[in-house]
C-alpha positions, 0 to 999 in steps of 0.5 A, a space after each residue: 507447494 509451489 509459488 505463485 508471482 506475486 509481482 516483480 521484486 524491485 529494488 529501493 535506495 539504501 536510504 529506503 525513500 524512492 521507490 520505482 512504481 510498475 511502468 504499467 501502473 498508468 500513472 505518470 510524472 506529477 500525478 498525486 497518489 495517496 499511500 497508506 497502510 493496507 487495511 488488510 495487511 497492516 504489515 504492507 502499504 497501499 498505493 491509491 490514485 487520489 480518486 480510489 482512495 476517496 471511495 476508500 475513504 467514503 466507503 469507510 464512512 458510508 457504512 451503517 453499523 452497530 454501535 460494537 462495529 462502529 467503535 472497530 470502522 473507527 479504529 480502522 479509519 484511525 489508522 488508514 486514514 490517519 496514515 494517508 501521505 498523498 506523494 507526486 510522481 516524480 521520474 516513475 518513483 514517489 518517496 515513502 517516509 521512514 515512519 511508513 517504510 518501518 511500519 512495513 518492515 521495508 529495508 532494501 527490497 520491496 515488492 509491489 503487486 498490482 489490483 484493480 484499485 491499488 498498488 500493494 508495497 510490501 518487504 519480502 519477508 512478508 510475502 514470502 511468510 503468507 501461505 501462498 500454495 497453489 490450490 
């Protein structure tokens, strides 16, 4: 079984609220971002530009469904949108809140990788708990 990288491994103050954003992310100082819980690891968040994380938001509202799956996208915008902090740029960093650094399970790393649509932040021990072997 061997690793694949998954991202770089970076650093967070000990007082675990700045977080250093990857220089090719395109974003820049004063930008707004939306971080929130990753819906498909509850255990990671995810970072949005505000325009991505709109269709996100319209994506969950846009879908016609049963009324069983309608009660399960209610619950999943519950916690996606009821998490969403937007945060500013400042000097490549934004602050994460204790409550989302818990949730996460954050403590003095993180590590980040980067999608199309979104900047995944997530502790390590997460990573390194997903079977992650070469195919």
């Amino acid at each position: 079984m061997q690793a694949k990288n998954l991202g770089q491994r970076i650093s967070v103050k000990i007082c675990y609220r700045k977080l250093s954003l990857p220089s090719d992310s395109g974003l820049t100082n004063g930008d707004v971002v939306v971080l929130t819980t990753y819906l498909y690891a509850p255990s990671c968040l995810a970072l949005y530009t505000k325009e991505q994380f709109s269709k996100v938001i319209d994506a969950l509202h846009g879908t016609n469904m049963s009324e069983s799956l309608a009660s399960k996208i209610e619950s999943i915008r519950r916690v996606v949108i009821g998490s969403a902090l937007e945060c500013v740029v400042e000097n490549g960093k934004i602050t994460i809140p204790p409550y989302l650094m818990e949730q996460a399970g954050l403590q003095s790393e993180a590590i980040w990788t980067q999608h199309d649509n979104r900047i995944e932040i997530c502790s390590p021990e997460y990573i390194h708990s997903q079977d992650i072997s070469a195919s």
